[in-house]
C-alpha positions as CSV (number, residue, x, y, z in Angstrom):
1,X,120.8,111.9,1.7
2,X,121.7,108.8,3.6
3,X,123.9,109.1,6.9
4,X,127.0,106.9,6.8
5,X,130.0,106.7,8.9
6,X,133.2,105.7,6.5
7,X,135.3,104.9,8.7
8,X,135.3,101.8,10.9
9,X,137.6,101.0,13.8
10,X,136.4,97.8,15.0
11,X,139.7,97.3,16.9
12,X,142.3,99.1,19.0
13,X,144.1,98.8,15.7
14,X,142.2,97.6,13.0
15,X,140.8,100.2,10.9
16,X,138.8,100.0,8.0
17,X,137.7,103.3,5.6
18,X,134.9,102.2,2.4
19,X,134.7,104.8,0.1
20,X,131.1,106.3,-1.4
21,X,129.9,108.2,-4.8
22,X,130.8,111.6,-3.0
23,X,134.3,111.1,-0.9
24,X,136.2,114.2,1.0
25,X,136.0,117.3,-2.1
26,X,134.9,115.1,-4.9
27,X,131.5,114.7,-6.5
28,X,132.6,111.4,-8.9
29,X,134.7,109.3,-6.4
30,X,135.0,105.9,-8.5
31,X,137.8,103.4,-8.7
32,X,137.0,101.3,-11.3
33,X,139.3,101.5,-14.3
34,X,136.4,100.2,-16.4
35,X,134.1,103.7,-16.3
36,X,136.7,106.7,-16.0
37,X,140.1,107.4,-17.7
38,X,143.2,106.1,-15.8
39,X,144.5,109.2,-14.3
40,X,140.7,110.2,-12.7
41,X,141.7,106.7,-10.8
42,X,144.8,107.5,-9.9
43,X,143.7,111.1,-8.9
44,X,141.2,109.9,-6.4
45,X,143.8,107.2,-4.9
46,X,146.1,109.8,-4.7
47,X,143.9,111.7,-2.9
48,X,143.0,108.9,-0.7
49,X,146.7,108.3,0.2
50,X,147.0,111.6,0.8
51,X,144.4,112.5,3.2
52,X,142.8,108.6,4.7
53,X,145.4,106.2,4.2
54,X,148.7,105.2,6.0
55,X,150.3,104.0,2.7
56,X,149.3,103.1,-1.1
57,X,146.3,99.9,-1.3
58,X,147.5,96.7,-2.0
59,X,144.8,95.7,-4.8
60,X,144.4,92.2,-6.9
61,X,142.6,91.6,-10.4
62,X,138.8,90.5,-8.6
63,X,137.7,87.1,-10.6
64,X,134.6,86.5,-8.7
65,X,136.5,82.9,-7.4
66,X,137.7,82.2,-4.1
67,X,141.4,82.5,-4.2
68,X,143.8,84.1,-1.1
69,X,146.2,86.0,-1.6
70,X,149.0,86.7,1.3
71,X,150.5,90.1,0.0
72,X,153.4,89.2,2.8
73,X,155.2,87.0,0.6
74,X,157.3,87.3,-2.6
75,X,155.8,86.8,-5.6
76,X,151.9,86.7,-4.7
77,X,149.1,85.9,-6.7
78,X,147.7,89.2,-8.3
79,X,145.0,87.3,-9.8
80,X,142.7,86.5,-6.2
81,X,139.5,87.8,-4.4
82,X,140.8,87.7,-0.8
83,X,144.2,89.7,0.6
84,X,145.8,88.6,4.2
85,X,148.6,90.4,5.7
86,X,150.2,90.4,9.0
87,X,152.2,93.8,8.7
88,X,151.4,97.3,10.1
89,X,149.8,100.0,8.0
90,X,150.0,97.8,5.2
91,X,146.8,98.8,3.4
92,X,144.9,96.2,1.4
93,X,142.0,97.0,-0.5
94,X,138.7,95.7,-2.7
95,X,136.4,97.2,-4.9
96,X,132.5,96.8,-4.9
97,X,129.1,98.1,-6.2
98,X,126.7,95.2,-5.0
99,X,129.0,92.0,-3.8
100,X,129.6,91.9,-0.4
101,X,132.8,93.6,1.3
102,X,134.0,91.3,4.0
103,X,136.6,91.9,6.7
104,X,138.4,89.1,8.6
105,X,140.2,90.5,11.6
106,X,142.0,88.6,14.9
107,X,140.9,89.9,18.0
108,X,144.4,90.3,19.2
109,X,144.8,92.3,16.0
110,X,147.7,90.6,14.5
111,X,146.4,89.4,11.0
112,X,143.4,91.3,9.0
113,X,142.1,90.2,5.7
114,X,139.4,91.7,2.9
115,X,137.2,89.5,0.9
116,X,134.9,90.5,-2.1
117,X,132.5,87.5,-2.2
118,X,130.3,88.1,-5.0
119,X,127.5,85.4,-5.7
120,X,130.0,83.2,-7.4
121,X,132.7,83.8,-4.2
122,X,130.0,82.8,-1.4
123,X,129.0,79.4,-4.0
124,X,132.6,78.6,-4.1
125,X,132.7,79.1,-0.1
126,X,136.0,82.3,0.1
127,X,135.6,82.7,3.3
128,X,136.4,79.1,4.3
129,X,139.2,79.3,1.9
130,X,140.6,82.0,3.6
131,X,140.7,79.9,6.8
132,X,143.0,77.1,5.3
133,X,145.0,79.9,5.7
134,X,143.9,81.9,8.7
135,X,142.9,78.7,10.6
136,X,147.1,78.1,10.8
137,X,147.5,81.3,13.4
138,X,145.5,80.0,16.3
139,X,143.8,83.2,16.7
140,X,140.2,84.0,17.5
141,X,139.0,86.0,14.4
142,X,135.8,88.7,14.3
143,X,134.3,89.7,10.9
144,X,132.7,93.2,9.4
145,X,130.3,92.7,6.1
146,X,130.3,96.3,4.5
147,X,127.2,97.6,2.3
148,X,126.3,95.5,-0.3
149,X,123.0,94.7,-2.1
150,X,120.0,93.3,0.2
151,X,118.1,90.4,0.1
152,X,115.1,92.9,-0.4
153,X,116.5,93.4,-3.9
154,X,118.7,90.6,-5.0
155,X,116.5,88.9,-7.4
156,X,118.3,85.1,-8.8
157,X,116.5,82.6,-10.5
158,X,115.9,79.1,-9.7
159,X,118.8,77.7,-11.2
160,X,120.7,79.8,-8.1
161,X,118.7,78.6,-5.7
162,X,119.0,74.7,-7.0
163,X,122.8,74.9,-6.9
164,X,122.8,76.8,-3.4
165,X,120.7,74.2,-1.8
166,X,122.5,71.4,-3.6
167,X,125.7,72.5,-1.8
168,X,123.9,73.1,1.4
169,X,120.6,72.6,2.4
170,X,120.8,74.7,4.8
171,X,120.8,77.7,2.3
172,X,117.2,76.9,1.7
173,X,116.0,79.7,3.9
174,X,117.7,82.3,2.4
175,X,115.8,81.5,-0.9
176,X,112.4,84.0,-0.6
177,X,110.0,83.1,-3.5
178,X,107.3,86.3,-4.2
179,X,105.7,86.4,-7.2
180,X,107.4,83.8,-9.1
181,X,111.2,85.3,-8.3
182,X,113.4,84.0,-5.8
183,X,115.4,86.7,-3.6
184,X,118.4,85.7,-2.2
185,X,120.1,86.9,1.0
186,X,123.5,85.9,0.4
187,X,124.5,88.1,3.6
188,X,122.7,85.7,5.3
189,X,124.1,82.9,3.6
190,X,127.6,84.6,4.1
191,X,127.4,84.9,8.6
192,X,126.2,81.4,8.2
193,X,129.8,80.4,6.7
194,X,131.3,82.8,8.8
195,X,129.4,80.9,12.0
196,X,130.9,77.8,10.3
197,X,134.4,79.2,11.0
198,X,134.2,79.7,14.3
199,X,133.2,83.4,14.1
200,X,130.2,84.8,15.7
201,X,131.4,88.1,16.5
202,X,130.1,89.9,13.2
203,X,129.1,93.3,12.7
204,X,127.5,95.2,9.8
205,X,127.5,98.4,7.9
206,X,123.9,97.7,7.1
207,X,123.6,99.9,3.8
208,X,122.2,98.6,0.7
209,X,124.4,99.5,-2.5
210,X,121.1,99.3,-4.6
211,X,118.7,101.2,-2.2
212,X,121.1,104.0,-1.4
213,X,121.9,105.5,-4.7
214,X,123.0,108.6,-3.3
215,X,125.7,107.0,-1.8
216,X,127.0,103.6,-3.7
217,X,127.1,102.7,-6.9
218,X,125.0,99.6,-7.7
219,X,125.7,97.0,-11.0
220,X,121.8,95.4,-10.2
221,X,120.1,99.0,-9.9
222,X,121.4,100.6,-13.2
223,X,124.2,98.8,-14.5
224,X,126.6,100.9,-13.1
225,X,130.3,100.3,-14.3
226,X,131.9,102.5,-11.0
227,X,133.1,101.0,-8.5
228,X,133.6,101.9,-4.6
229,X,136.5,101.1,-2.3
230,X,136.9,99.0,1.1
231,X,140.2,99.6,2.6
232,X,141.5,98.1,6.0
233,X,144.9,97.9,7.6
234,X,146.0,97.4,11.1
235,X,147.4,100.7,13.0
């Protein structure tokens, strides 16, 4: 059994709890509505609200694009893969099994957002669309990138790694070619853009969803449909 910590506090105030395969009492803790019936979902958020969280998650529909949403304002965009907010014990959330989790926090603690930046998310470049937003505050911003897969086992074709490196040649390195595959380190690729913005303060889970199968479910290692949580807020 792999060790991990769940919870994160990479702040005074910032906090951020990821959720695994076996949470608190329960063997099957999975949040995607696309493997278990509704109300096992809503019985393990329930339970999460009860025990872990200040309040209920503020969750979007996940499109693999690079869309923001600010759940501070009327009438936001449920249909996103980023979440800002400003407020306190707001809770926003993401789900996962292999894309990479990816907290955006001010130092001063005053603004915290989630991204999930699949391979599609990091080509279309989320994390700098968050800062058309973030960019506005004046704040110095750190970052967390949760467990996701590893560039030990993210096999992509070439076709990937032509339309990376058309889009940066610098994303060249993070191509590995053995044995006629390519392996891609898209966390790499990700603190790069991260660096880009002005971040250098980053810090990692370091878990791989597809090594650790005890502990996160992982689409590339057996097509798993589950799905685990990220959740941050500020205290």
């Amino acid at each position: 059994m792999s060790k991990f910590n769940n919870v994160f506090k990479i702040s005074k105030t910032i906090r951020i709890l990821t959720t695994t395969k076996k949470f608190g009492n329960k063997d099957n803790f999975n949040l995607s509505y696309d493997q278990e019936q509704p109300a096992g979902v809503k019985e393990n958020l329930q339970y999460l609200c009860k025990n872990f969280l200040p309040a209920y998650p503020y969750f979007v529909k996940q499109v693999h694009g690079n869309k923001i949403s600010n759940v501070d304002i009327k009438n936001y965009s449920y249909v996103a893969d980023g979440i800002i907010t400003r407020e306190k014990n707001k809770v926003i959330a993401i789900k996962t099994a292999d894309c990479i989790p990816i907290v955006i926090y001010s130092t001063c603690s005053s603004i915290v957002c989630i991204l999930h930046a699949g391979r599609k998310g990091i080509e279309y470049n989320i994390i700098k669309n968050a800062f058309k937003i973030l960019g506005n505050f004046g704040f110095t911003y750190g970052a967390w990138i949760g467990p996701c897969i590893s560039k030990n086992n993210y096999i992509v074709g070439q076709d990937v790694k032509n339309t990376f490196i058309n889009i940066d040649k610098r994303f060249s390195k993070y191509f590995l070619k053995k044995n006629d595959k390519y392996y891609m380190d898209i966390t790499g690729i990700a603190k790069l853009q991260l660096n880009d913005c002005n971040i250098s303060n980053i810090s990692l889970a370091g878990l791989c969803t597809f090594e650790n199968s005890d502990l996160f479910y992982s689409y590339r290692r057996g097509l798993d449909k589950g799905r685990f949580g990220t959740f941050c807020w500020i205290e």
